[in-house]
C-alpha positions in Angstrom: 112.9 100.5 118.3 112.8 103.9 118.3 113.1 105.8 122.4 109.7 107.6 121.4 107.8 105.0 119.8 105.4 102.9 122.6 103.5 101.1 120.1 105.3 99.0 117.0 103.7 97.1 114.3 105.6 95.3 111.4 104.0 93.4 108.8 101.3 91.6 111.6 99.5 88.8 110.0 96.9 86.4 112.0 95.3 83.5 110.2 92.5 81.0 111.2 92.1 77.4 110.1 88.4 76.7 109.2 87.1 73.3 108.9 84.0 72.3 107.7 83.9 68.9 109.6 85.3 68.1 113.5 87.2 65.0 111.6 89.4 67.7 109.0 90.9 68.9 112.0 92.3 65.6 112.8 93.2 65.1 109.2 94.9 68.3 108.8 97.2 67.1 111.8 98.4 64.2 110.0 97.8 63.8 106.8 99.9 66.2 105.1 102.6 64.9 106.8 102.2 61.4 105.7 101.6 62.8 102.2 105.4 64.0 102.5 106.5 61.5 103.4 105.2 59.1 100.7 106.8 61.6 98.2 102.8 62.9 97.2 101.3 66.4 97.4 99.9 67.7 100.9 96.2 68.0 100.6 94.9 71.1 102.6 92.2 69.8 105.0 90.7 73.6 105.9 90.2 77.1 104.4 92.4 79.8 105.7 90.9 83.0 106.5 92.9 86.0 107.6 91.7 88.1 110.1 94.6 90.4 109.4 97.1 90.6 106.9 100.6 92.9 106.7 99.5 95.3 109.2 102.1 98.0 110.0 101.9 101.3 112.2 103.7 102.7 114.7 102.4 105.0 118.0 104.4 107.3 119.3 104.7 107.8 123.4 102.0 110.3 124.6 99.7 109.7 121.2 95.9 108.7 121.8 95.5 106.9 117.9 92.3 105.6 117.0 90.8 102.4 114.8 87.6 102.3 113.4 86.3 99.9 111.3 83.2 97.6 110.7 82.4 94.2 113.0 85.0 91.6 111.4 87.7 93.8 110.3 90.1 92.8 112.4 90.3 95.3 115.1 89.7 92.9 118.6 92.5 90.4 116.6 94.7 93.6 116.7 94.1 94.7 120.2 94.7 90.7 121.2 97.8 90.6 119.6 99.4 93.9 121.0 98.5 92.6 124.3 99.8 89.1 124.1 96.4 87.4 124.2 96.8 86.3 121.1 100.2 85.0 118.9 100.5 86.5 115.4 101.1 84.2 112.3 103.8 86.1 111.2 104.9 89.8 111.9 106.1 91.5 114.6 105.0 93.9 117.9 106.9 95.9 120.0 106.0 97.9 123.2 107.3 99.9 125.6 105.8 100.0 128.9 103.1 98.3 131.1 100.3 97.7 129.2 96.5 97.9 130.8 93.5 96.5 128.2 90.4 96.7 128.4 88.8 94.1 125.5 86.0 92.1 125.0 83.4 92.2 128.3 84.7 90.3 130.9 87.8 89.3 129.8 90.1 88.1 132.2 88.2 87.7 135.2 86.6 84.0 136.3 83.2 84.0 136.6 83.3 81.8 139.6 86.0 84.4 141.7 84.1 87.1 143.9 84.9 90.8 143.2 87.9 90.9 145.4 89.4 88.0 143.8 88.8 88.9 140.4 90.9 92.4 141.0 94.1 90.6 142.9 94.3 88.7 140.0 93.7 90.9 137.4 96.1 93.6 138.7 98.3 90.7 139.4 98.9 89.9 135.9 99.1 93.5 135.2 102.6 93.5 136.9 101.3 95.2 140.5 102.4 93.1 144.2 100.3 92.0 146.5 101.3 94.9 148.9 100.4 97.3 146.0 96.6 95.9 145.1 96.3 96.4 149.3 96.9 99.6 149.1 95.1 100.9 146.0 92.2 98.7 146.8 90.1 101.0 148.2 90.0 103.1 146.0 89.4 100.6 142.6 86.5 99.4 144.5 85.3 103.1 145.1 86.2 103.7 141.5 84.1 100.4 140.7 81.2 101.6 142.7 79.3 97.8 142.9 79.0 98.5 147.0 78.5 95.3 148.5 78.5 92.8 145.2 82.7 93.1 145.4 82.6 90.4 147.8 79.8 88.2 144.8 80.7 86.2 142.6 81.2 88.1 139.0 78.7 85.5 137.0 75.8 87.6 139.1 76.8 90.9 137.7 75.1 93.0 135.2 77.4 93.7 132.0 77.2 97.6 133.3 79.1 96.0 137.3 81.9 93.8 135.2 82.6 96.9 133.2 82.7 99.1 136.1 85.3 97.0 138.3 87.6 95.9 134.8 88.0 99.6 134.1 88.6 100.3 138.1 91.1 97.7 137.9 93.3 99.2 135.0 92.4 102.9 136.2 94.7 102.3 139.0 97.6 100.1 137.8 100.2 102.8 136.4 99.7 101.2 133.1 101.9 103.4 130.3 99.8 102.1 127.4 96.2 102.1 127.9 94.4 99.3 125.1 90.2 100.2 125.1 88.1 98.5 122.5 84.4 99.4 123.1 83.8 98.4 125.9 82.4 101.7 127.5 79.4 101.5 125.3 77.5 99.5 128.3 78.2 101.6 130.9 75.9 104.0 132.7 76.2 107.5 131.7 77.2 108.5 134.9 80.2 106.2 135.2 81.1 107.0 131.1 81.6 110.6 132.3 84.0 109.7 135.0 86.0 107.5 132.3 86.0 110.3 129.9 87.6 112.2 132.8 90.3 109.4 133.7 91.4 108.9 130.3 91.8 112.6 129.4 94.0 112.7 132.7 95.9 109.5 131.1 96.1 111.2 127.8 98.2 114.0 129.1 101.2 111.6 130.0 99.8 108.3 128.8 99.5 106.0 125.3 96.2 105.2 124.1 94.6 102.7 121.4 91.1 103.3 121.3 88.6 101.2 118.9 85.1 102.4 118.4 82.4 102.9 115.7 81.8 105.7 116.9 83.2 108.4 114.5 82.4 111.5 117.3 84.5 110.0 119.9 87.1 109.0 117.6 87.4 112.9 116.4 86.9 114.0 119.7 89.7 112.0 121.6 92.3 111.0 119.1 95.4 112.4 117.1 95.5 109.7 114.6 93.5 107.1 113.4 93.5 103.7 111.4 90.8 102.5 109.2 90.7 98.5 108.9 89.0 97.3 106.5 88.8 93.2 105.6 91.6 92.5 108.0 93.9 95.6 106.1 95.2 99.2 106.9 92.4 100.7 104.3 93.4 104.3 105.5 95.3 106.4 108.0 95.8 109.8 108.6 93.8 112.8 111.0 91.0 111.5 112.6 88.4 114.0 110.9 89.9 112.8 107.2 89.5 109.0 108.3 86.2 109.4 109.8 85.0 111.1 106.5 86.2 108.5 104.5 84.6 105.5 106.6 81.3 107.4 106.6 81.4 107.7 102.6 82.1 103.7 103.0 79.1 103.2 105.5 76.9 104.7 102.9 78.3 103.1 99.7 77.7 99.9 101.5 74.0 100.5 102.4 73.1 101.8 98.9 75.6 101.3 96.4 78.5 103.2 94.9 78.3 107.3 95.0 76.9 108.9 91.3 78.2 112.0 92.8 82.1 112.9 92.9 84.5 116.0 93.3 85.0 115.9 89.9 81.1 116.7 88.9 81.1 120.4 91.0 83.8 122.6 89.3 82.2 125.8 88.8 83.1 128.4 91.9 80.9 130.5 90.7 76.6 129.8 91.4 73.5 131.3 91.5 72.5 132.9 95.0 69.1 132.1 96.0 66.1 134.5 96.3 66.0 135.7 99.8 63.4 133.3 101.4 60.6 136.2 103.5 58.8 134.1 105.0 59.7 131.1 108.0 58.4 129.3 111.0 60.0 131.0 114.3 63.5 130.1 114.2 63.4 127.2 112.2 63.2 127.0 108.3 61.5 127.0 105.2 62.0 125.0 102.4 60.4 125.9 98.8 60.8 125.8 95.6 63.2 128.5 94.1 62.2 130.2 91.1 63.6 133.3 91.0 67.5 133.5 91.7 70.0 136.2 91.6 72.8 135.3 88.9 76.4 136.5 89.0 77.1 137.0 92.4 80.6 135.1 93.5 79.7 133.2 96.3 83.8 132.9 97.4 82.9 131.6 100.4 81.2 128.0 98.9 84.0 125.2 98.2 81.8 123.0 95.3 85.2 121.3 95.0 85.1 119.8 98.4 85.1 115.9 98.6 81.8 114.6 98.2 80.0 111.6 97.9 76.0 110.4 97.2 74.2 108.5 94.5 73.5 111.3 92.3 70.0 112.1 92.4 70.4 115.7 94.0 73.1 117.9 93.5 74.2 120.6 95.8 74.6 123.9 93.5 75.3 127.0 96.7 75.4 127.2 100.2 75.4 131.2 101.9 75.6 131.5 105.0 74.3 135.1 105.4 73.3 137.7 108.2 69.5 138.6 108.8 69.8 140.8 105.6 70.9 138.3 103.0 74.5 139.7 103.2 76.8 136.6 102.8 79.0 136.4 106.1 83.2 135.1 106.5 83.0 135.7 110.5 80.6 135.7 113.4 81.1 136.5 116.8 77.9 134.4 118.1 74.8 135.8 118.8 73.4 137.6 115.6 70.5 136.2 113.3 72.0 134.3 110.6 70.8 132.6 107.5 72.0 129.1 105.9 70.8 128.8 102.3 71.4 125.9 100.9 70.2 125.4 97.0 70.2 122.2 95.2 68.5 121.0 91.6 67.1 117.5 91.5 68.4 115.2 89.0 65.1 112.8 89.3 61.9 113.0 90.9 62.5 113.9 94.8 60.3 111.9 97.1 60.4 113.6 100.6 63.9 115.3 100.9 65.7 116.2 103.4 68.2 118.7 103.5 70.7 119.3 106.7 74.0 120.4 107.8 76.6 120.0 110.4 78.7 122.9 111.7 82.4 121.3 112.6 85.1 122.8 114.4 88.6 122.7 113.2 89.2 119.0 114.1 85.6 118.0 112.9 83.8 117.8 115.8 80.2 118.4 115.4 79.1 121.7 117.1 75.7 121.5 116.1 73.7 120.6 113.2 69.7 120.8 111.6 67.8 119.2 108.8 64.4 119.3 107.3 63.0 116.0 108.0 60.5 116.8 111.3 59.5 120.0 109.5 58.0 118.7 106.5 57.7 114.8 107.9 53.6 115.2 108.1 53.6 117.1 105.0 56.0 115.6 102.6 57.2 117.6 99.5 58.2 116.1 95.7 60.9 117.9 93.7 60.5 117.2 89.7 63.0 116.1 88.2 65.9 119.0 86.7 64.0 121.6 89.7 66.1 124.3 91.1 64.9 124.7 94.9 66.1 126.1 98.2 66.2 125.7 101.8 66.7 128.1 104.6 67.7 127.5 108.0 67.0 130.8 110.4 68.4 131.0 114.1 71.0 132.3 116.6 74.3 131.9 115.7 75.6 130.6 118.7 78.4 131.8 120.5 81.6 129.6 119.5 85.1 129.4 120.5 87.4 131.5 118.6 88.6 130.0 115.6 87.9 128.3 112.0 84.8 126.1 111.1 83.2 124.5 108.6 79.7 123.8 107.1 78.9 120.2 105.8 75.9 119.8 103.7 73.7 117.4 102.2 70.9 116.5 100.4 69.1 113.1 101.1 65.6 111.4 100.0 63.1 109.1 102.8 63.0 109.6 106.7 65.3 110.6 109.2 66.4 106.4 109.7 66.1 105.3 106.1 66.8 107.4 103.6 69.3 107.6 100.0 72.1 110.5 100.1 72.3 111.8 97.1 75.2 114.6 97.8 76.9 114.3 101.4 79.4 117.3 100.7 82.2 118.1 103.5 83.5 121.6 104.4 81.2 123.3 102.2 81.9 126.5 103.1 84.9 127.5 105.8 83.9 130.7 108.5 85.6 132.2 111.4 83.9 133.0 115.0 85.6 136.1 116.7 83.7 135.7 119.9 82.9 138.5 121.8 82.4 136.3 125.1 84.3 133.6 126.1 83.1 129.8 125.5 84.3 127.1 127.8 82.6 124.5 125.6 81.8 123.7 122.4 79.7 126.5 121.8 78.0 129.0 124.1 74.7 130.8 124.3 73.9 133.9 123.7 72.8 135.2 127.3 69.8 138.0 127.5 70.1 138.0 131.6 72.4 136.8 134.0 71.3 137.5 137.5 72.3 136.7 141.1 70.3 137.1 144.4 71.7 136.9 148.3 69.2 135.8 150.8 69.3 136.7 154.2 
C-alpha cells in the first residue's frame, strides 16, 4: 500500500446466513458435509444475503470522505469491517494508523462498568497505557461533561451521556483515522458544536470516514463521498455531485421514476416573464403570466442542467434580476434583487409550490425560499398547458466572494408531502463581488453599527 493512502479497500464482501428455522442452523453445520461424503449434492440449509458485495475505494492520508446511503445499505457493515469488529467474507482492508470509531450507540462499553471503567477500557483497546488514560483523564471527563455520573454505572445514562463520554474517549486518544457513523445525531446542540469544532481541528492533520443521511453535513465537511446502495458502490465522486444524485434517488423512491430529464430542456433561449408590480413586503407573488416578453437571451439560465421530477411542471426561465427587471451576472450583497422563476404546467396544478436554494461553490446551501406558507391558506390551481410565474423580492445578502448557483423547482401538495415535478440544479451560475467582508456563509447587509462607553 501506497505511503499516502490510510484507508484501503479491495473487492470487500460480507455475507449473512439466514435461516428460517433455529434447527437449519444445526443442519447447515452438518449436513452438507455428510452429503459429500456419501458422494450426493450439498443441500443449502439457509439464504445468503449480502450486506456488501465487491466494495473497493481507497482514502488518502489527511482526506475527510463521506458515505451516504439509505438504512440497510451496507454502511455500519463497512465501518465494522474497517475497524476489525467485524471479518469480511472475502476482500481485503488495509490501514495505516491508530484507528478511533465511533459506531453504533454504546458500542464498546459494558453497561454494568461505571464511567471510569468504561474509558480505561475503551482507550485501552484503542492502544493508549495505563499511565496515558491517567493523564488525559481529566480532561475526557471534562470533555464528557456527565459531572458526577462518571463514577455510575453506563446502563443509567441517557443516550445523549453515552454519546458524550464515547466521543471524549476517542477525542483524546491520538487516533490517525477517525471512523464516525451517525452517532452525533443524539447529542445536545451544545456538545454537537464542540464536536464540529474537534473534528475540523482533526481534519487539518487527521483521516476521516464519516456516514450520515444528512446530505448538508456531508457537503459541508467532506472532500469525497461514496454512495452505497443495496450493499454496492452505486456512485462516487465530489460530495455536492453525490448528494445530488442520492436526492434524485430519495425522490424516485417516494414517487416513482422522474418524467422530467436533461434531455427534455434544450432550448437556451426562453421567454422572460412580465415584470411582476405588485408583492407582499419582501416576500413574493405568484400569478399567473400572461403577457411575456419574447426574444430576450436569458444567457445566464442553464435549461440543460441535470434535472429530475415526474413531469407534471416544467421549468421554462429563471432571471435573477435587480429591482429594475435588468437580469444580473454579479452582486456584491445588499441591493434589491428579483428571482423569477416561470414554469408551464403539463396537467392540472393543485397547490404548487415553487422554491429555490442558493448554493455556494461546493453546494452548500446559503439560503433558500418557496411558496408554500404564502399561498398555504389560499391555495392556487394551474390548468393544465398554463404559462405562470413566480417572483421572489428581497436583500441580496452579502456573500463571500466567489461563484454560486441557483437550484430550482417546481412541486405540487404541502411543504411535508408533496410530488416534484422539476427539481433542476445549478439553474443559473452568479458571482458575489462583496463589498464587505463575510466571515460566514453569508452576511447582512448592516444599516447601523454603533458602540457606546459607559462611565
Amino acid at each position: 500500500m501506497s505511503s499516502d493512502i490510510a484507508i484501503k479497500i479491495e473487492n470487500l464482501s460480507k455475507c449473512y446466513q439466514i435461516y428460517d428455522k433455529p434447527r437449519d442452523r444445526l443442519l447447515q453445520g452438518i449436513m452438507p458435509r455428510l452429503q459429500r461424503l456419501v458422494g450426493k449434492q450439498p443441500k443449502q440449509y439457509c439464504r445468503e444475503f449480502w450486506a456488501l458485495k465487491d466494495v473497493s475505494f481507497e482514502v488518502k492520508k489527511g482526506e475527510t470522505v463521506g458515505i451516504i446511503g439509505r438504512n440497510g445499505s451496507g454502511k455500519s457493515t463497512l465501518l465494522q469491517m474497517i475497524c476489525g469488529t467485524l471479518t469480511p467474507t472475502s476482500g481485503s482492508i488495509q490501514t495505516s494508523g491508530r484507528i478511533a470509531a465511533l459506531l453504533e450507540l454504546g458500542a464498546g462499553f459494558n453497561p454494568e462498568f461505571t464511567g471510569r471503567e468504561n474509558v480505561y477500557m475503551n482507550a485501552s483497546i484503542l492502544g493508549l497505557t495505563r499511565e496515558e488514560i491517567d493523564a488525559r483523564f481529566d480532561k475526557i471527563v471534562a470533555f464528557a461533561d456527565i459531572g458526577n455520573f462518571i463514577e455510575q454505572p453506563v446502563k443509567t445514562y441517557s443516550s445523549g451521556m453515552t454519546v458524550r463520554l464515547a466521543f471524549a474517549v476517542i477525542a483524546h486518544v491520538d487516533a490517525e483515522i477517525l471512523v464516525i457513523d451517525e452517532a452525533l445525531a443524539v447529542g445536545d446542540a451544545f456538545f454537537v458544536q464542540k464536536c464540529m469544532r474537534f473534528l475540523r481541528k482533526f481534519m487539518e492533520i487527521g483521516t476521516v470516514l464519516f456516514v450520515s443521511h444528512d446530505t448538508s453535513a456531508l457537503v459541508a465537511l467532506c472532500k469525497g463521498a461514496f454512495w452505497l446502495h443495496q450493499g454496492e458502490v452505486r456512485q462516487s465522486g465530489t460530495p455536492k455531485v453525490v448528494s445530488e444524485a442520492y436526492l434524485e434517488e430519495l425522490y424516485e423512491e417516494h414517487q416513482g421514476k422522474s418524467g422530467v430529464h436533461v434531455s427534455s430542456v434544450t432550448n437556451a433561449k426562453q421567454n422572460i416573464p412580465c415584470l411582476i408590480e405588485s408583492y407582499r413586503d419582501m416576500r413574493l407573488d405568484f400569478i399567473n403570466a400572461t403577457n411575456l416578453r419574447n426574444d430576450i437571451e436569458l444567457f445566464q439560465f442553464q435549461p440543460d442542467s441535470a434535472s429530475f421530477g415526474k413531469g407534471g411542471a416544467q421549468i421554462k426561465s429563471v432571471v435573477l434580476a435587480d429591482e429594475n427587471g435588468v437580469p444580473l451576472s454579479w452582486v456584491i450583497g445588499g441591493e434589491k434583487v428579483k428571482l423569477i422563476i416561470t414554469c408551464q404546467a403539463n396537467k392540472e396544478l393543485v397547490s404548487p409550490i415553487v422554491g429555490f436554494f442558493v448554493k455556494n461553490n461546493i453546494g452548500q446551501s446559503v439560503f433558500a425560499d418557496n411558496t408554500f406558507i404564502t399561498y398555504m391558506d389560499t391555495p392556487l390551481t394551474i390548468h393544465d398547458g398554463q404559462s405562470f410565474a413566480t417572483q421572489f423580492n428581497f436583500l441580496m445578502p452579502i456573500l463571500p466572494t466567489g461563484d454560486y448557483s441557483i437550484c430550482v423547482a417546481i412541486a405540487e401538495g404541502t411543504q411535508n408531502e408533496h410530488i416534484q415535478h422539476q427539481w433542476l440544479h445549478d439553474a443559473i451560475i452568479f458571482k458575489s463581488h462583496a463589498s464587505s467582508q463575510s466571515h460566514g456563509l453569508l452576511g447582512l447587509p448592516m444599516t447601523e453599527i454603533n458602540m457606546v462607553q459607559y462611565d
